[in-house]
N, C-alpha and C positions, 0 to 999 in steps of 0.2 A: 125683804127686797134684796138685802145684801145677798144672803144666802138661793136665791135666784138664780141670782147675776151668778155667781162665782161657780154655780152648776151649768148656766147655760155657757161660759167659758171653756168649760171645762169638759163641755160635749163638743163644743167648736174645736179645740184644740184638739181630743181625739181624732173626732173626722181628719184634720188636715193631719195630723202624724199618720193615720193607717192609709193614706191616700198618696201617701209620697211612691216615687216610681218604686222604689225596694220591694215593695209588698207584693208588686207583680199584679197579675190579674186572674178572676176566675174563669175558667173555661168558658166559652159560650158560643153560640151559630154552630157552624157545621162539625166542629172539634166536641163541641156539646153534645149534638147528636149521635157523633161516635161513640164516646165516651158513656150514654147511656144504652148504648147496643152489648158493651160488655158483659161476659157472662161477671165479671168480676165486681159490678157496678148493681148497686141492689138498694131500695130506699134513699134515693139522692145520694150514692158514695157509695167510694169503693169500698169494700170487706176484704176481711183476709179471709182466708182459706180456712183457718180455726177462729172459732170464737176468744175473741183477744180485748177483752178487757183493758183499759189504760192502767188501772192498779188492781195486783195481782190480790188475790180471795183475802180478804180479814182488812184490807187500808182503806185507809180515808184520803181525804184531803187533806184534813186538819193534821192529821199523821205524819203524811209528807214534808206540809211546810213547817213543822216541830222541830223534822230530822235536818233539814234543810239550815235553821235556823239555830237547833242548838246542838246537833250530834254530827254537825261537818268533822272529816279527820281535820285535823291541824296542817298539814303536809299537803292539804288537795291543790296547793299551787308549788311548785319549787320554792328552794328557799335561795337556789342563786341562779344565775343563766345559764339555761342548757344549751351543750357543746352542739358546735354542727361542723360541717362542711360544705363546700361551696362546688358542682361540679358544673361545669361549662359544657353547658346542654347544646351550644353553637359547634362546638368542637368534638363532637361523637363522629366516629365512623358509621358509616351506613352500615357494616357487618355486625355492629355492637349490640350486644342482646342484653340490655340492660334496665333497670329500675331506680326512682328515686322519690326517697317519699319524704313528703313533705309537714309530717307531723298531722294529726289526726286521721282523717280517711284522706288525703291529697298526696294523688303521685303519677308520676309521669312514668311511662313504660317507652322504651324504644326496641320494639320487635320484627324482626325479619323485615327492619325498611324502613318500617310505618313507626308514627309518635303518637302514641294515646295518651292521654290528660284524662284524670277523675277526678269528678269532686273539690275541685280547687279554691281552698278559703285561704286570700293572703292579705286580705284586710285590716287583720290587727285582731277583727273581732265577728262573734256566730250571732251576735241576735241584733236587731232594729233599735236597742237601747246598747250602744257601743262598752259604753264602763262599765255593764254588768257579767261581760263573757271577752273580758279583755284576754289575748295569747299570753304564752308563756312566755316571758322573754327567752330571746335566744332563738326563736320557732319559726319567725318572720324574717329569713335570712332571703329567699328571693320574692320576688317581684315581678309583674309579666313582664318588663323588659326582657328578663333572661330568658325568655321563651322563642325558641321557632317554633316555625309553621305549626299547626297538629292537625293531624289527618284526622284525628278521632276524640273530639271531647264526650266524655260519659258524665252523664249526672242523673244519679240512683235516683234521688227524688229532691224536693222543691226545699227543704229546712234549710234555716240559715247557717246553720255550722257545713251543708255539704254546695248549696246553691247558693255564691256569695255575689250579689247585685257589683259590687263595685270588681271584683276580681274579674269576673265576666268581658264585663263591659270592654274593663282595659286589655283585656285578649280577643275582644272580638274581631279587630282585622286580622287577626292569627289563625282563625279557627276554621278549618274547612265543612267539617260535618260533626251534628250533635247527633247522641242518641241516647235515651231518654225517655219514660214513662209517659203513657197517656197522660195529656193536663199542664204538663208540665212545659208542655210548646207554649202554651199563652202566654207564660210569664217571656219566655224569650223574643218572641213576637210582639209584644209591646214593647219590651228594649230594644226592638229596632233590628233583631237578627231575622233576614234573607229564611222565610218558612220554606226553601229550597231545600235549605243545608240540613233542615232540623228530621231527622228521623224518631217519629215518634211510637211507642210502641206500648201493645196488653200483653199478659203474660205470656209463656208459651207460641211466642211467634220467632220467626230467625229471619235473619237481614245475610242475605250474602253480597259483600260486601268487594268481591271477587278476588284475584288475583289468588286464593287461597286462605283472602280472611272472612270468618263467618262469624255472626253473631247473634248468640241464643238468649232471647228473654225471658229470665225466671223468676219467680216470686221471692216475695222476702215477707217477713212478719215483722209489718211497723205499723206507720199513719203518715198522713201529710199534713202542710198547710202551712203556712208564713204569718196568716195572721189569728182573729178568733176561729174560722171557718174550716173544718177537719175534712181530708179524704176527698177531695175534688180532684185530685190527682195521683196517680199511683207510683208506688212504691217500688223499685226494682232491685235485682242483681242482673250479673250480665254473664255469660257462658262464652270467651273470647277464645275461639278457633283460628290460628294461623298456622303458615306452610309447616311451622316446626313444635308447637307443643300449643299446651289445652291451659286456659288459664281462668280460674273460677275469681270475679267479680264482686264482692258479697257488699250491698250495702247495708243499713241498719236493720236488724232484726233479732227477734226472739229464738227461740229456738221450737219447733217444729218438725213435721214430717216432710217438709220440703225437701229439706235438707239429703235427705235418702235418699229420696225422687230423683233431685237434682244428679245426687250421685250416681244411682241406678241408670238414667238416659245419658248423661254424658262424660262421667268419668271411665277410668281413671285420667286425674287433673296434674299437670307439671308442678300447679303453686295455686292453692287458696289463698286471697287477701277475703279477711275475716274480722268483722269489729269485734276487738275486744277491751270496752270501758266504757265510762260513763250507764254503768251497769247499778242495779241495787236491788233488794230480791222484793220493796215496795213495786216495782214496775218489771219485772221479768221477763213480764209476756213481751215487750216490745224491743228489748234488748237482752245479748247475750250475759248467760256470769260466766267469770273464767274457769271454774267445775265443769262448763259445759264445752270448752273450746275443744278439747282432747274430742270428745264425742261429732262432733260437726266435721273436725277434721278424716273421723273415719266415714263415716256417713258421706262425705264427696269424694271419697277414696281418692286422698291428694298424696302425692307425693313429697309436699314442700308445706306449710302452713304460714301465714306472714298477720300477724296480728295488727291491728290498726283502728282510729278511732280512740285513740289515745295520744298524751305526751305536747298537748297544744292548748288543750282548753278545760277548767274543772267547771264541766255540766252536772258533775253528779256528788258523790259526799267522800268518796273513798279517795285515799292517797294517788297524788297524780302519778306514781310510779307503781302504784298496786296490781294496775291489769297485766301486767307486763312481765311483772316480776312475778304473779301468779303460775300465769300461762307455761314461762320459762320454768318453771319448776316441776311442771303436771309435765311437759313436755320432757323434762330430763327421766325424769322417773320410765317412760314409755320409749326412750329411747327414739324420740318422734326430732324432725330437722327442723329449724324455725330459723325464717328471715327477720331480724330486729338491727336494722342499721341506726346509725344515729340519723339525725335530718340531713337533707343535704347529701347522704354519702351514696353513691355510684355503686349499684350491686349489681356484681355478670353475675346474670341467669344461665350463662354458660359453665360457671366454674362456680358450685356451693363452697361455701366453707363456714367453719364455727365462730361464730360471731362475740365479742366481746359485750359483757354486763354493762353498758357506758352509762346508765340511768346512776346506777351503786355509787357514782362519784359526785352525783348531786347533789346538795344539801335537802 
């Protein structure tokens, strides 16, 4: 009887934790109907474009959670607080063609006028269980107060390290237009945001957005979903067209033939932002390793490469400074340019210049 009770608790309790508003909602009525009009949408869920297994050829599960459990590096959080800086996003010039990231995939563009936001987690923390994907100290230096208006918030797809329920919320009288993967409206539409603003979109389509900004939806190689429920809502990168340069979007993925594609129709690119970390070659398929970052960055024929998805949270097993300090090395060898600010700092996309190792003084 004991052991009963303490199961039927124990499904009461789930219910009500996967039910809380975080979890968002699944597609359904006329968003549903779309969503299965896609060529992308095949047996209940979307597919990628390559057959993409969650663990690449030879793993388990059991594998995973081994490596998880006893072959973590030692290093995969900081060992003191990482350095930032603070730039006062109220006091930009409308001329100022600038960038600022915010540690993992979150950063704020200000380009030819307009303010775009990606991805923005300033929560503390990426999953529904907060102590288990705590930041790095140091990471969480702003907050939406610091924020104006945004003409443009982007959100690649629905996980909680890129689509943060509480950072949202507290920027929603800020926020004028979202644009965003099929499915991915319903979570916002139950948070109560205006399906006005919400531009939603499948691969392969473009929003012109006018004035001389345009915006091309391209594939990415991942998966979705906030809770058990996979791929009800898709996955993107974004192809951002304004008056003065081409800027490649990249949310979470493996590496592919997209990647070309992407490059072939719309480059050559001003600056790829490209994930690179929480990487491991157990799961490949669904994220990049930094062996691969040098190849991606030709393949969108960029000019500029900005590594990101890193330096805020260890999702994965390898050194929290590892993608970074990989990337910067493949990179020196090839003679290739890389954006690596610390958090916080103020980069003119008008004026490159060589960026300082700031991770190396970490513990």
């Amino acid at each position: 009887m004991f052991l009963a009770v303490l199961i039927l608790l124990l499904a009461v309790a789930t219910y009500y934790f996967i039910n809380r508003p975080e979890f968002g909602k699944m597609p359904s009525g006329e968003r549903l109907e779309r969503i299965e009009k896609s060529p992308n949408y095949r047996d209940g869920k979307f597919q990628n474009l390559s057959f993409t297994p969650d663990l690449a050829e030879g793993e388990t599960l059991f594998k995973v959670l081994k490596k998880f459990f006893f072959e973590k590096d030692k290093r995969s959080k900081p060992g003191s607080r990482l350095p930032s800086q603070k730039t006062d996003l109220f006091a930009l010039k409308p001329e100022e063609n600038i960038m600022v990231w915010f540690g993992h995939s979150s950063y704020f563009m200000q380009i030819d006028g307009k303010k775009f936001l990606v991805d923005p987690v300033f929560s503390g923390a990426a999953s529904p269980i907060p102590a288990t994907t705590r930041s790095f100290p140091g990471s969480d230096v702003y907050t939406a107060a610091d924020f104006p208006e945004i003409d443009y918030l982007f959100i690649s797809h629905d996980h909680w390290d890129h689509l943060d329920y509480q950072t949202v919320m507290q920027l929603k009288p800020k926020i004028k237009t979202i644009i965003t993967g099929l499915g991915t409206g319903e979570h916002l539409e139950y948070w109560g945001f205006d399906p006005k603003i919400i531009i939603e979109k499948d691969w392969n389509e473009t929003v012109d957005l006018g004035n001389g900004f345009i915006v091309h939806t391209t594939p990415g190689r991942h998966f979705s979903g906030r809770s058990f429920t996979r791929n009800k809502a898709l996955w993107m990168s974004f192809v951002l067209q304004t008056p003065s340069r081409k800027i490649f979007i990249g949310g979470d993925s493996g590496y592919d033939t997209h990647f070309a594609k992407i490059g072939a129709d719309f480059g050559p690119f001003d600056l790829a932002i490209v994930e690179c970390g929480q990487y491991n070659k157990s799961w490949r398929n669904i994220h990049l390793l930094p062996e691969e970052m040098m190849t991606v960055a030709k393949d969108l024929k960029t000019k500029v490469l900005m590594p990101v998805h890193w330096g805020k949270f260890a999702l994965a097993l390898h050194a929290w400074d590892e993608p970074v300090s990989l990337v910067t090395e493949a990179a020196k060898k090839e003679d290739f340019p890389l954006i690596t600010p610390m958090i916080g700092e103020k980069v003119n996309l008008d004026a490159p210049k060589v960026y300082e190792s700031w991770w190396k003084n970490v513990d």
